[in-house]
N, C-alpha and C positions, 0 to 999 in steps of 0.2 A: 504494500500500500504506500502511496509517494506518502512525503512528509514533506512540510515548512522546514526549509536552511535558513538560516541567520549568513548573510554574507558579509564576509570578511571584508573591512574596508583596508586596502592595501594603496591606496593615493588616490587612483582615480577610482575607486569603488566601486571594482569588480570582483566577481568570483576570484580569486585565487586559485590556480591549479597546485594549489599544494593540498586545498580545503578537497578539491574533486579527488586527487590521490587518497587522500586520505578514507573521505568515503566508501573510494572504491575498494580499501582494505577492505573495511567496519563492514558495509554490506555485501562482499562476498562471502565474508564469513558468514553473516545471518542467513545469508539465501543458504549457503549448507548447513547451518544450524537445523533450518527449514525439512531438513532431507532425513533427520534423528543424526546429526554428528553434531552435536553441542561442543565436545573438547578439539576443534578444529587444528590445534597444532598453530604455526608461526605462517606467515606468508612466504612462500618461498620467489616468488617473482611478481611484479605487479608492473602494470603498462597502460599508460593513459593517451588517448590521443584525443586534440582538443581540434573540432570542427567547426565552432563559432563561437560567440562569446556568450559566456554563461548566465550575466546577466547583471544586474547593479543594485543596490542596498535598495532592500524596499520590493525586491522583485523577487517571485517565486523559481526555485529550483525543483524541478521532480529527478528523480530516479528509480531504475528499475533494475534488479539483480535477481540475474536467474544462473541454478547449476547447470552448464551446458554439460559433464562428466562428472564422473566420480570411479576412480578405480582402486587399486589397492592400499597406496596408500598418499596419493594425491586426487584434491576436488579440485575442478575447472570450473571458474564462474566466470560472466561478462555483466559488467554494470553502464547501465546507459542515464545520461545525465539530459534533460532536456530543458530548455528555457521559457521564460513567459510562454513565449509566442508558438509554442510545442516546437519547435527546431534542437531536433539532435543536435548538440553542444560538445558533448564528447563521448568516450565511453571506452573502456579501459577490461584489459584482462587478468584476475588475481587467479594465482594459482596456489592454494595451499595444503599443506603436509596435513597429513591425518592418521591415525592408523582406524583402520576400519573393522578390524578385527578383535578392537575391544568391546566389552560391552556398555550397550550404554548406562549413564548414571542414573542414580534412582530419578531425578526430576526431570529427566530429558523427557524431550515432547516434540512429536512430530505434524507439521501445519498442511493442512491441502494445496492444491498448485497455486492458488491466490491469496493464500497467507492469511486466512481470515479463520479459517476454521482450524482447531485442534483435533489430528486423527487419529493419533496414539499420545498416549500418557494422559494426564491432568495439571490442568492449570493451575496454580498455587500462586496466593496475594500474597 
């Protein structure tokens, strides 16, 4: 589900491509979180390419993070970043270490492909 970003005011009051990097850690991780791998491991490689400008203080940011892979013991995700005006802005590839062979924790929870519903486990306040 997109979310409101706070953009970073860096002179001229745009997105920062350090803020979009960053991002595109935090939510490939969650889109595998998304998959039952909650202990996702470190990032092992991340890649951002920026296609227009993301946008200016005051102005919405969306993103979308989906696991394109998942194998033994690396998940593939791609996060796409879009601007006000819905224009791809960038969008970037994290790849991170995982071992998939452990079990999951007791409060892992597994979400449907639109992230709205809980399909294994329980949610806990």
């Amino acid at each position: 589900m997109p979310r409101a970003v706070e953009l970073s005011d860096n002179g001229p009051q745009t997105v920062h491509g350090g803020l979009i990097m960053s991002l595109t850690d935090t939510l490939g991780s969650l889109a595998v979180a998304t998959k039952g791998q909650y202990m996702t491991g470190v990032s092992v490689d991340i890649g951002t390419s920026f296609v227009k400008p993301a946008g200016r203080v005051g102005e919405e940011l969306t993103a979308t993070a989906v696991v394109t892979g998942i194998g033994k013991s690396l998940a593939y995700t791609r996060v796409d970043f879009y601007n006000a005006q819905g224009q791809l802005a960038a969008y970037g590839p994290c790849w991170a270490s995982t071992d998939l062979t452990a079990s999951p924790a007791q409060n892992d929870v597994k979400f449907s492909e639109d992230g709205e519903r809980i399909i294994e486990g329980e949610d806990i306040d």
